[in-house]
DSSP file (Angstrom, degrees, kcal/mol; ACC not computed):
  #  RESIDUE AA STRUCTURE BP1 BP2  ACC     N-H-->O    O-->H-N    N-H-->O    O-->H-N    TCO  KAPPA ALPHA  PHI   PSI    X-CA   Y-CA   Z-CA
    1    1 A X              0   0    0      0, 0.0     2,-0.7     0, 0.0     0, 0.0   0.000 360.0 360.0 360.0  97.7   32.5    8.4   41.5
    2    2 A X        +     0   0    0      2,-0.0     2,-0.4     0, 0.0     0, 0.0  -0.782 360.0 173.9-127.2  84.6   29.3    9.3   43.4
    3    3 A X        -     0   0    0     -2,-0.7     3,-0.0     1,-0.0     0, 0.0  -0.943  31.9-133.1 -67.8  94.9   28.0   12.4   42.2
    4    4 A X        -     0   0    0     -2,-0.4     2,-0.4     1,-0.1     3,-0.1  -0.147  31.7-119.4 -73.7 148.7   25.1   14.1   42.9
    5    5 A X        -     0   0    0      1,-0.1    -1,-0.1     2,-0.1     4,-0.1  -0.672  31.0-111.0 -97.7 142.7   23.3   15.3   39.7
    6    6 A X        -     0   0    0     -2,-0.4     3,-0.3     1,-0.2    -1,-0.1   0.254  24.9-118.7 -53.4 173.8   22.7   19.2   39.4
    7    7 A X  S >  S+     0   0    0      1,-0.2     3,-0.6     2,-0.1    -1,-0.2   0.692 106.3  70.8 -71.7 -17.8   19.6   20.0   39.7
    8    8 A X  T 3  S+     0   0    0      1,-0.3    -1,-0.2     5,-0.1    -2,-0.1   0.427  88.3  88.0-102.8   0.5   19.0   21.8   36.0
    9    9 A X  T 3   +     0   0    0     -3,-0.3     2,-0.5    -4,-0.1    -1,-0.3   0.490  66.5  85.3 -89.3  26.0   19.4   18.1   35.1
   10   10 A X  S <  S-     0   0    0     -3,-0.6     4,-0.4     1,-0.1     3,-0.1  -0.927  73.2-137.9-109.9 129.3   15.8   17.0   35.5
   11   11 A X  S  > S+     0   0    0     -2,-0.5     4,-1.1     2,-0.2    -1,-0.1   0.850 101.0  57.0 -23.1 -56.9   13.5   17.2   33.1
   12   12 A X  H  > S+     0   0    0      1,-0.3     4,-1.2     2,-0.2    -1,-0.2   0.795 110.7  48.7 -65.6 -32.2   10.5   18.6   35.7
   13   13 A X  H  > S+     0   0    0      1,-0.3     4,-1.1     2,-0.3    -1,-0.3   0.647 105.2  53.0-110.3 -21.3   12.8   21.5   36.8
   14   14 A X  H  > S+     0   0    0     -4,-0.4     4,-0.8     2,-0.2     3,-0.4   0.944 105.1  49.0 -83.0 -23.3   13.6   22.5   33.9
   15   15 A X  H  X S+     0   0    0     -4,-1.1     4,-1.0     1,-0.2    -2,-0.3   0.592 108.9  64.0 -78.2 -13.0   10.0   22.8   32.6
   16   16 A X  H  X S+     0   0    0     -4,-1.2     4,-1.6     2,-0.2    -1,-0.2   0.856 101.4  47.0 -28.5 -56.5    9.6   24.7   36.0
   17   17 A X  H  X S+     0   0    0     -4,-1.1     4,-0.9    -3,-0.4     5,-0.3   0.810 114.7  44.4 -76.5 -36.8   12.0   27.3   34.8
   18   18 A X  H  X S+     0   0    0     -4,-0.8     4,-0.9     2,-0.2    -1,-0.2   0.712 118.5  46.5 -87.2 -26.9   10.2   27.6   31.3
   19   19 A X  H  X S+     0   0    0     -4,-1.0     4,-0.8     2,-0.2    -2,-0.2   0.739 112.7  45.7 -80.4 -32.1    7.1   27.7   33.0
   20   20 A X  H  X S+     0   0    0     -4,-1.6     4,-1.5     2,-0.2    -2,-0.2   0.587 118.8  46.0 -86.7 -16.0    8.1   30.3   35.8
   21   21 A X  H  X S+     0   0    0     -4,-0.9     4,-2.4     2,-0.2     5,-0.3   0.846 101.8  60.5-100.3 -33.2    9.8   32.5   32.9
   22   22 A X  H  X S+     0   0    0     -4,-0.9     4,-1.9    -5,-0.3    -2,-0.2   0.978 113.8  47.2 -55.0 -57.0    6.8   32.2   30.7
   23   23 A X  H  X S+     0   0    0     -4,-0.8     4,-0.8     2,-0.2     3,-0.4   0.854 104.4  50.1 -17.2 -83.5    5.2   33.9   33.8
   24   24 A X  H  X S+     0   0    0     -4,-1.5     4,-2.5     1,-0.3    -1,-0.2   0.647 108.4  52.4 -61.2 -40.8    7.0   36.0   34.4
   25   25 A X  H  < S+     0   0    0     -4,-2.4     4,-0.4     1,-0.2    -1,-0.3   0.932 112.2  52.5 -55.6 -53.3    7.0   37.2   30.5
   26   26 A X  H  X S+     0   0    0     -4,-1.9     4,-1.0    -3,-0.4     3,-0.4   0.701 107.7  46.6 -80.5 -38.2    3.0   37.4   30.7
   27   27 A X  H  X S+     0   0    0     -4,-0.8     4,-2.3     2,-0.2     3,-0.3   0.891 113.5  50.3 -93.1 -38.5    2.8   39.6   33.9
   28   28 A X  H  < S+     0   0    0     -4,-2.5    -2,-0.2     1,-0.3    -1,-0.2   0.698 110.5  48.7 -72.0  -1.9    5.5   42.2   32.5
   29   29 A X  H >4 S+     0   0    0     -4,-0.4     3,-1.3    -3,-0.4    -1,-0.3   0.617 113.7  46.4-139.4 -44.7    3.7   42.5   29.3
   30   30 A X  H 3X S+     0   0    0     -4,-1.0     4,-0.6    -3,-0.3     3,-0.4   0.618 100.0  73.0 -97.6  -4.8    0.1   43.1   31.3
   31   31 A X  H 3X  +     0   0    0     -4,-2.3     4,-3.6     1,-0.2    -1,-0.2   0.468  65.5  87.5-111.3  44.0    1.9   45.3   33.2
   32   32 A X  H <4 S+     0   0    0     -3,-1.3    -2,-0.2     2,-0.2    -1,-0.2   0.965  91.7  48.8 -56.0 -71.5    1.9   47.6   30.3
   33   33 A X  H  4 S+     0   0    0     -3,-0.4     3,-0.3    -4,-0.3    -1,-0.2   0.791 104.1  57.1 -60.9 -20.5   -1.6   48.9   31.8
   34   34 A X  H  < S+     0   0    0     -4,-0.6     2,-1.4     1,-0.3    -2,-0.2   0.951 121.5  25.5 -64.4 -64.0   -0.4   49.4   35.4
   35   35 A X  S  < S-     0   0    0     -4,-3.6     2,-0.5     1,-0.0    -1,-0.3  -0.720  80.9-164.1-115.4 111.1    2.3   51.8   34.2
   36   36 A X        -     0   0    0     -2,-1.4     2,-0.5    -3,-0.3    -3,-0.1  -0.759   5.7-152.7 -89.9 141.6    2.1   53.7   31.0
   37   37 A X        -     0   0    0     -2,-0.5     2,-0.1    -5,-0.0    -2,-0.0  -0.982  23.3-120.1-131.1 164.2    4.2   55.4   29.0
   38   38 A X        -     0   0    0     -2,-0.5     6,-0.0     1,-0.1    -1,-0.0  -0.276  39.9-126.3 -89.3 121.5    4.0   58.0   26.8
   39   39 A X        -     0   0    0      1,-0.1     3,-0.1    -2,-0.1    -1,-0.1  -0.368  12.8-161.8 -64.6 154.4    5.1   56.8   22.8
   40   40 A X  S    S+     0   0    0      1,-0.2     2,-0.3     2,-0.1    -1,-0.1   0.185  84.0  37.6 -85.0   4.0    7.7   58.5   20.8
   41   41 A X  S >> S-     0   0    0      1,-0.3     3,-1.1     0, 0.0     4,-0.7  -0.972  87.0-118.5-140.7 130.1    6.3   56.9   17.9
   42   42 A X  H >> S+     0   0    0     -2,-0.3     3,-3.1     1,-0.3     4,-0.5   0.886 111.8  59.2 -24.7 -99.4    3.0   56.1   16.9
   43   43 A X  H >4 S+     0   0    0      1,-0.3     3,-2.6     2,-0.2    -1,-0.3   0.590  92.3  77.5 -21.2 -46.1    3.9   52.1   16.9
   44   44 A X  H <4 S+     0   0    0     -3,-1.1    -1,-0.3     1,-0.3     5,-0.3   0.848  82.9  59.8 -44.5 -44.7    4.8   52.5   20.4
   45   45 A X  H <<  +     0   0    0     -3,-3.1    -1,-0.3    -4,-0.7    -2,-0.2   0.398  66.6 114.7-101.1  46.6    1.8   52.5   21.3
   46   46 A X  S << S-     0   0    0     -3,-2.6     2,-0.3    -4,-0.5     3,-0.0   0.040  84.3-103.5 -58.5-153.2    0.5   49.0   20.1
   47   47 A X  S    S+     0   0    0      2,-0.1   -17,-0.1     1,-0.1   -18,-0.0  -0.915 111.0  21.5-144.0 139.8   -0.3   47.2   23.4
   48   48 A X  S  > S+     0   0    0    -19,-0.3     4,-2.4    -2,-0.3     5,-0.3   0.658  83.0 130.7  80.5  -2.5    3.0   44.5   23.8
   49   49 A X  H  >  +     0   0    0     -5,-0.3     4,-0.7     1,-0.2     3,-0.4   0.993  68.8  52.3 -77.6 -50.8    5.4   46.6   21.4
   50   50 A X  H >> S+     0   0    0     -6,-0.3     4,-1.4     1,-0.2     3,-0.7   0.913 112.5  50.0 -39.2 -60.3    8.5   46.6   23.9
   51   51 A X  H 34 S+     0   0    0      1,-0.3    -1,-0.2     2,-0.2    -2,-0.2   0.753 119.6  28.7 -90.4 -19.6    8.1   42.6   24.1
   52   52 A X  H 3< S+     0   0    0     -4,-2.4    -1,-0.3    -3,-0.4    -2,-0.2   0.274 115.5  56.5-106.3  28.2    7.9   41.6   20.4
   53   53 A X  H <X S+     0   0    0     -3,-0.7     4,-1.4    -4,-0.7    -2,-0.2   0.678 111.1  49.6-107.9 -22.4    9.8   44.2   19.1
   54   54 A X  T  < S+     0   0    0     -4,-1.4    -2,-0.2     2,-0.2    -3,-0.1   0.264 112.8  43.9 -63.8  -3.4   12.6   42.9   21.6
   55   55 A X  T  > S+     0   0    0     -4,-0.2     4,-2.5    -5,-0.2     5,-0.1   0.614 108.7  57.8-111.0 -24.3   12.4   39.6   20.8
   56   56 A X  H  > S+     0   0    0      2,-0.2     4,-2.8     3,-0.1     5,-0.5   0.985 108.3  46.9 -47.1 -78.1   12.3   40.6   17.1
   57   57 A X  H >X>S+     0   0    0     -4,-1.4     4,-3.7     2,-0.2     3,-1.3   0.960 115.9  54.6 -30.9 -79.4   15.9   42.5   17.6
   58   58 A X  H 3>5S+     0   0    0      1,-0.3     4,-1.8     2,-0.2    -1,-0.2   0.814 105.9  42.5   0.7 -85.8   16.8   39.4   19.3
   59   59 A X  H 3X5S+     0   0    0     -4,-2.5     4,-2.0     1,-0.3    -1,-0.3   0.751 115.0  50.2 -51.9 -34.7   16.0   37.3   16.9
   60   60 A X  H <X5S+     0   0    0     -4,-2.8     4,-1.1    -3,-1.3    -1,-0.3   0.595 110.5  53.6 -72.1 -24.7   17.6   39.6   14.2
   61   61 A X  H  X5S+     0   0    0     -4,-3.7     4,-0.6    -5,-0.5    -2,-0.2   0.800 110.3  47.3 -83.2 -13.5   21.0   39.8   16.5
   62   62 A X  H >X<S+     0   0    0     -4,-1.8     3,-2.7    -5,-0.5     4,-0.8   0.950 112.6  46.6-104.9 -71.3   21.2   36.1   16.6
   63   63 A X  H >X S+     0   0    0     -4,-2.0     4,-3.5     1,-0.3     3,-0.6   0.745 108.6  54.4  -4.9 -55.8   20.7   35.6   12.9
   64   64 A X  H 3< S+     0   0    0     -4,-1.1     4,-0.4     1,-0.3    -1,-0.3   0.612 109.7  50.5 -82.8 -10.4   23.3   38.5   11.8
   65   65 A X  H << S+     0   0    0     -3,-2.7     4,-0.5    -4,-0.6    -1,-0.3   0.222 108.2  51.0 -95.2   3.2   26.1   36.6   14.1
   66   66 A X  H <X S+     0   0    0     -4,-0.8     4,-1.3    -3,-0.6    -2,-0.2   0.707 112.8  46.7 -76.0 -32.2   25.1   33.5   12.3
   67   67 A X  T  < S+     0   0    0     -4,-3.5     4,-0.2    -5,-0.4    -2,-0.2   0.905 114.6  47.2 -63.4 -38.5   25.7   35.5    9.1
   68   68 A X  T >> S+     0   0    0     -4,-0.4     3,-3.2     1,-0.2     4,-2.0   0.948 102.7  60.1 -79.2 -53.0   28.9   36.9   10.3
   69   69 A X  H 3> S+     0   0    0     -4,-0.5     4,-1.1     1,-0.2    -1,-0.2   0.798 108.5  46.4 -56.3 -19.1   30.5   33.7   11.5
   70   70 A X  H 3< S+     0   0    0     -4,-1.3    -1,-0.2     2,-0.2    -2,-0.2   0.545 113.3  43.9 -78.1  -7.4   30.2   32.2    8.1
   71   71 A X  H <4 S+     0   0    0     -3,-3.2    -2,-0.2    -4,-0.2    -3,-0.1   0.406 126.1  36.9-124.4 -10.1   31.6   35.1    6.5
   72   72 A X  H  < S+     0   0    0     -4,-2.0    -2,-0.2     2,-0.0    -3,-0.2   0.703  89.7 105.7 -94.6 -32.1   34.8   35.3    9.9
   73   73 A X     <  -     0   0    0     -4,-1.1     2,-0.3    -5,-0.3     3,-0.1  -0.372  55.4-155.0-115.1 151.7   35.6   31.6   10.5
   74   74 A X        -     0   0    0      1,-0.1     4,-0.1     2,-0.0    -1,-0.1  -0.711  22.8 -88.6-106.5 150.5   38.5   30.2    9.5
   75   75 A X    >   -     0   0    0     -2,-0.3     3,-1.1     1,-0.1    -1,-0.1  -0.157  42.8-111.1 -26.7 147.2   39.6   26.4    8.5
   76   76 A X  T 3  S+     0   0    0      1,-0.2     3,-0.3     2,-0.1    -1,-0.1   0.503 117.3  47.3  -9.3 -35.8   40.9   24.5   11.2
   77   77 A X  T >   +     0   0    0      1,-0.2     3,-2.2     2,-0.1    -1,-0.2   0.173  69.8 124.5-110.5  17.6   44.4   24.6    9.7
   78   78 A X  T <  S+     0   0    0     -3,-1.1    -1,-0.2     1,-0.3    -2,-0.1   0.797  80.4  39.3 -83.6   0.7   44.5   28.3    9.0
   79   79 A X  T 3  S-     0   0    0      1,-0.4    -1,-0.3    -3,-0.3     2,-0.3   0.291 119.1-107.5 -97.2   9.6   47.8   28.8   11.0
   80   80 A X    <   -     0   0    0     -3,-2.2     2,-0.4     2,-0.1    -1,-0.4  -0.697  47.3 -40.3 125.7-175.1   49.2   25.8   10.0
   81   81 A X        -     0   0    0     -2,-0.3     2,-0.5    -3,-0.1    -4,-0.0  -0.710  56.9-121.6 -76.4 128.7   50.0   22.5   11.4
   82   82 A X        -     0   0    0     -2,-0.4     2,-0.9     1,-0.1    -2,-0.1  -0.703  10.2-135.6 -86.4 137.5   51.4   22.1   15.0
   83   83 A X              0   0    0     -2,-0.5    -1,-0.1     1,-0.2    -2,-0.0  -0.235 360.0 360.0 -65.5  43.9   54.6   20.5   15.9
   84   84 A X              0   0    0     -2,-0.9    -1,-0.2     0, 0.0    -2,-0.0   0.516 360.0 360.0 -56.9 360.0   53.6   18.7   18.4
């Protein structure tokens, strides 16, 4: 069994990826001054509000489906035993 291993298995490439998306985060966020837009809300126009107010929601979605799967999941057994 002579595999090759994917690529996303290296360490180095993967800190590539974190490094190229940390970029990528950094340029969309400065290019808040190339292109404005006009708030509907005072907060809008903080400098950055799109990107931590979307990773806030984020963060809030991923919480409130931890909260929900504890308050949905069922036993292991909750249909029963199988006949196997």
């Amino acid at each position: 069994m002579d595999e090759k291993p994917h690529w996303l298995d290296e360490p180095r490439n993967v800190r590539r990826l974190w490094r190229g998306f940390l970029v990528v985060l950094v340029l969309t966020v400065l290019a808040q001054w190339l292109v404005p837009l006009p708030p509907h809300f005072e907060i809008e126009s903080v400098f950055g509000f799109n990107a931590w107010f979307g990773f806030a929601v984020c963060a809030a979605m991923i919480v409130f489906a931890k909260v929900l799967a504890l308050v949905l999941k069922r036993p292991d057994t909750y249909y029963g035993k199988r006949d196997d």
